[in-house]
C-alpha positions as CSV (number, residue, x, y, z in Angstrom):
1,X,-21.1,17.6,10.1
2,X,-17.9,15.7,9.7
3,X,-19.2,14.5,6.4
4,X,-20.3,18.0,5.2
5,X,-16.8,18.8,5.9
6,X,-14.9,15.9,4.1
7,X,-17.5,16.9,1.1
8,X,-16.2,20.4,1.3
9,X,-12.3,19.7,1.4
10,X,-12.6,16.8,-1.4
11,X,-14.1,20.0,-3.8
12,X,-11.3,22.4,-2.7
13,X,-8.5,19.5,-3.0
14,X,-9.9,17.4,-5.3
15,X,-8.0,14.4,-6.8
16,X,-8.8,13.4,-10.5
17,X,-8.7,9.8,-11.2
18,X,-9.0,8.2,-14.4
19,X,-9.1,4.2,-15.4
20,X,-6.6,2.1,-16.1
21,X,-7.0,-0.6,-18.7
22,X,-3.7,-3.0,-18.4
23,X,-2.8,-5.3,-21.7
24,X,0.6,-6.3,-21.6
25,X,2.0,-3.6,-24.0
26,X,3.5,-1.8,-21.0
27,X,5.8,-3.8,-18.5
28,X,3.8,-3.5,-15.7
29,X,4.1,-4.6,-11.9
30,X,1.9,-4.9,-9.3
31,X,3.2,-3.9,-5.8
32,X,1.1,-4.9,-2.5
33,X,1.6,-2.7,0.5
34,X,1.3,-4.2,3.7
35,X,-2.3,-6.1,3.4
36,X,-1.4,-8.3,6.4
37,X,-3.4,-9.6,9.4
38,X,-2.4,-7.0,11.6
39,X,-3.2,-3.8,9.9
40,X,-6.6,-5.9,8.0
41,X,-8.1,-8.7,10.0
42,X,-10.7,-7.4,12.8
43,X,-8.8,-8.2,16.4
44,X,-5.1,-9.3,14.8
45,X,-3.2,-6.6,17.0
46,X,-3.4,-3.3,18.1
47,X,-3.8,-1.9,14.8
48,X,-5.8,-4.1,13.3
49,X,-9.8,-3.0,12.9
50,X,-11.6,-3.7,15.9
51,X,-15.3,-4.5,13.5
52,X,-15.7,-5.0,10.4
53,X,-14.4,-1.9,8.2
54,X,-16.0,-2.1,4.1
55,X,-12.7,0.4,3.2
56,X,-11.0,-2.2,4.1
57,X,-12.9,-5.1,2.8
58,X,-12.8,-3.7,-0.5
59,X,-9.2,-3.1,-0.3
60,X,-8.5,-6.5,0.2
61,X,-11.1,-7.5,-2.6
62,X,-9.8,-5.5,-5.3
63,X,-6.2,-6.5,-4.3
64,X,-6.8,-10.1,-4.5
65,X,-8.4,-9.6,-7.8
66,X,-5.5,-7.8,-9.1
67,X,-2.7,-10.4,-7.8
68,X,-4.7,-13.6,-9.2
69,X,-4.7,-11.5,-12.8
70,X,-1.5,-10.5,-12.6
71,X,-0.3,-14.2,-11.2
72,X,-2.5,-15.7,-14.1
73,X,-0.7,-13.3,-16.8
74,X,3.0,-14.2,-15.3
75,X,3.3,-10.8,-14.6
76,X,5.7,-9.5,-11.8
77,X,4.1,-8.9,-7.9
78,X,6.2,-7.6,-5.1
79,X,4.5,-7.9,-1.5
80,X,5.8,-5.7,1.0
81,X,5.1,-7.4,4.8
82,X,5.2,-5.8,7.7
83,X,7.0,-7.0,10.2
84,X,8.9,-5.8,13.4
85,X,11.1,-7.6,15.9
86,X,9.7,-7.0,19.3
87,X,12.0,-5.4,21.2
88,X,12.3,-2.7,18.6
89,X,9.5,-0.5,18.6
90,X,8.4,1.8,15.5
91,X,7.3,5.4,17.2
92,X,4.8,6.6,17.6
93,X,2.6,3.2,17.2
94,X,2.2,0.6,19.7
95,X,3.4,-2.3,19.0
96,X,2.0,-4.6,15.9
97,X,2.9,-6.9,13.2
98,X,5.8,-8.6,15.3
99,X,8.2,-11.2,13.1
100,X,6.7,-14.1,13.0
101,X,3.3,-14.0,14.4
102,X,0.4,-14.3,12.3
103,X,-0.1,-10.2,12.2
104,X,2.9,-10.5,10.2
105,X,1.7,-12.3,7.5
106,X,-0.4,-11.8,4.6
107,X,-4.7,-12.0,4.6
108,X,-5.7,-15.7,4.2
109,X,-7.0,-14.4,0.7
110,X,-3.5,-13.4,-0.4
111,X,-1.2,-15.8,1.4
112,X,-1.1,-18.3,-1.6
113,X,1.5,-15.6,-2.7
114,X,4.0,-17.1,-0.7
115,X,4.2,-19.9,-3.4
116,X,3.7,-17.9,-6.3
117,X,7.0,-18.2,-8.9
118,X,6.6,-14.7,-10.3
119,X,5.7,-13.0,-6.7
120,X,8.6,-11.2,-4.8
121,X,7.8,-11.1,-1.0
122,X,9.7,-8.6,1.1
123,X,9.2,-8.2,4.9
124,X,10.1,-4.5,6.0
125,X,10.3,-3.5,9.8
126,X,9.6,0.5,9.1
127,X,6.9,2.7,7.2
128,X,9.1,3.1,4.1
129,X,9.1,0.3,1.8
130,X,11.7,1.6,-0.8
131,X,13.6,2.2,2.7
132,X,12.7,-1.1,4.1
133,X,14.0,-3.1,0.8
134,X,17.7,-1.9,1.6
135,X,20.5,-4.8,2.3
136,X,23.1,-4.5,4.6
137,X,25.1,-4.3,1.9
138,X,23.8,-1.3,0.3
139,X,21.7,-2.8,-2.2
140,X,18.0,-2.6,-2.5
141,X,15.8,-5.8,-3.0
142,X,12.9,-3.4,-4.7
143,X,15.5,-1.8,-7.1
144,X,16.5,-5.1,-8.2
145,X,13.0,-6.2,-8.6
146,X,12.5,-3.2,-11.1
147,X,15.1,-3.6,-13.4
148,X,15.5,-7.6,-14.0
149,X,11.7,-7.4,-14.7
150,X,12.4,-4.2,-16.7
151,X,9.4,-2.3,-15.0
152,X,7.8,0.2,-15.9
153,X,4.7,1.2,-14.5
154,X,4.3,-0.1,-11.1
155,X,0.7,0.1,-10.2
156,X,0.3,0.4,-6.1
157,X,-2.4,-0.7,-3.6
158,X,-2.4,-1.8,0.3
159,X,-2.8,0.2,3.4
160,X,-2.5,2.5,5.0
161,X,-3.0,5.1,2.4
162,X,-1.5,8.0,4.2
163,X,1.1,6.6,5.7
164,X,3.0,3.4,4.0
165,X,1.0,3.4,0.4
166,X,2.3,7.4,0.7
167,X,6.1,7.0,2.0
168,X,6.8,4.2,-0.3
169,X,5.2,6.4,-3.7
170,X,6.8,9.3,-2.6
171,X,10.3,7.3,-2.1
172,X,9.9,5.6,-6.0
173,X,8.9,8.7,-7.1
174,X,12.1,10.2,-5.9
175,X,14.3,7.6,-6.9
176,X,13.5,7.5,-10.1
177,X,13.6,11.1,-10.8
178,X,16.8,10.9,-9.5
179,X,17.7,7.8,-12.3
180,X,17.6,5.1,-9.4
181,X,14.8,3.3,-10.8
182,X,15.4,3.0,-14.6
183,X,13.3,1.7,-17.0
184,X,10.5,3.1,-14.2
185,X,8.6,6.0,-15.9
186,X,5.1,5.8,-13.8
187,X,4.2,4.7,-10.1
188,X,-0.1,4.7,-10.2
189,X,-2.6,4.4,-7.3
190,X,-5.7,2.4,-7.2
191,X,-7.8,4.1,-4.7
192,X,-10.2,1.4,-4.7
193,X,-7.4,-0.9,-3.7
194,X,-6.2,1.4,-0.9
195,X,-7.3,1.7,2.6
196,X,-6.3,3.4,5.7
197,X,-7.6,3.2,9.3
198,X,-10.4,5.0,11.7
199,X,-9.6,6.8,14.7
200,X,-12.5,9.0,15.7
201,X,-11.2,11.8,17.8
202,X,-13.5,11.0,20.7
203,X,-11.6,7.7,21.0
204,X,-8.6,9.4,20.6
205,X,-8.6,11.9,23.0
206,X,-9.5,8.8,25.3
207,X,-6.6,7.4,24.8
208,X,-3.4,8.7,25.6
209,X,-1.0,10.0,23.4
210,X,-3.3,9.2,20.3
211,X,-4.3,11.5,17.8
212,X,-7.5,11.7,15.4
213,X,-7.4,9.7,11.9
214,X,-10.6,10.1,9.8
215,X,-10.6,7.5,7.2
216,X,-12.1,9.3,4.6
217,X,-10.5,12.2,5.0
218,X,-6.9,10.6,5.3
219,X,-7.6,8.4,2.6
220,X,-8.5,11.0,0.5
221,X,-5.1,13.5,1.6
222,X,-3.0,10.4,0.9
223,X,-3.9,10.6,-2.4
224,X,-4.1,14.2,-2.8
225,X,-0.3,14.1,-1.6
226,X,0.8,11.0,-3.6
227,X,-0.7,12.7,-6.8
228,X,0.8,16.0,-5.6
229,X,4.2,14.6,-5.3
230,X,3.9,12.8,-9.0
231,X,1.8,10.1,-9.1
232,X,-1.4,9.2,-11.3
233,X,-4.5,8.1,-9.7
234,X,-7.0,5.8,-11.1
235,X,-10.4,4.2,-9.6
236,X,-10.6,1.8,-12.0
237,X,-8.4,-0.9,-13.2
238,X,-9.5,-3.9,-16.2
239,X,-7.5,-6.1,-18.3
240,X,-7.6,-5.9,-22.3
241,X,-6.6,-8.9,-24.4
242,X,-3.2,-9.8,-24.4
């Protein structure tokens, strides 16, 4: 029933993708959203998958993939991290991804970043990366990163796809219509590098103050919103000769 349903809504909302073939004749950067322990490793924090989840898995794949090409090529990565200080909770989730644990840091597949030349990493403590790349002086570390590597397509993938993937598109998206984000001209989606998380709502009416989260279906309306709000969408991404 619940997949007749999601079948139904993805034909009345659908979202077009098309495929992306990257060869170095656009300034492109890859940006990683939050593909850390605690929102991807099974039992690394409240948020983390409690079993094996192949959404997931192929998120982390197809990200990996993506950063070692791009890393290879010299090409700019920025790796937003979540991470929260304890005592400062983010509402309405429980804690997860506290400073300096190990849900805080990237999968083992992708934490060879950390020593990567070419790879900015930036550790956020709220939902909004673009937000979460502010200084207490006003300027913004992803702003920066955009116009010294004179960017401009920034091609997007992490988790969760509704939530940070989708504040952080919708942020660039803004910024740069408003001139913030110059040379930036397109923000793109890899859906097969994007995952979000599965709350049944059995489970969550079990638990109190929780509220249903489909993966499917909220990985599909996190697209559906990021394209509606500007960005493109592609299910397919392959390098061409340089």
């Amino acid at each position: 029933m619940v997949s007749h349903s999601i079948d139904l809504l993805k034909q009345e909302l659908p979202v077009e993708q098309d495929s992306l073939l990257l060869n170095g004749d656009v300034k492109t950067g890859l940006v990683l959203v939050d593909i850390v322990n605690g929102f991807c490793t099974v039992g690394a924090g409240n948020l983390a998958p409690k079993q094996p989840d192949n959404q997931i898995s192929t998120m982390v794949e197809e990200s990996v993939r993506l950063a070692r090409a791009f890393c290879d090529k010299k090409w700019p990565v920025f790796a937003f991290l979540d991470s929260h200080h304890p005592d400062i909770p983010e509402h309405p989730y429980p804690p997860h991804c506290i400073a300096g644990t190990d849900e805080a840091r990237l999968v083992p597949e992708l934490q060879w970043l950390e020593n990567e030349a070419n790879a900015t990493v930036r550790r956020k403590d709220c939902i909004d990366g673009f937000l979460g790349s502010i200084e207490k002086d006003g300027s913004n570390v992803f702003v920066d990163w955009i116009k010294k590597n004179q960017i401009k397509i920034i091609l997007v993938v992490g988790i969760c796809t509704d939530i940070c993937v989708l504040d952080f598109v919708c942020s660039a998206l803004s910024a740069r219509n408003r001139g913030f984000l110059a040379p930036l001209e397109d923000v793109i989606i890899f859906s097969q590098a994007c995952a979000t998380f599965d709350l049944p709502l059995h489970v969550a009416r079990a638990a109190k103050g929780a509220i249903a989260h489909p993966q499917d279906l909220m990985h599909h309306i996190g697209l559906y919103m990021a394209k509606g709000r500007g960005a493109k969408v592609v299910s397919e991404v392959s390098f061409g000769a340089l």
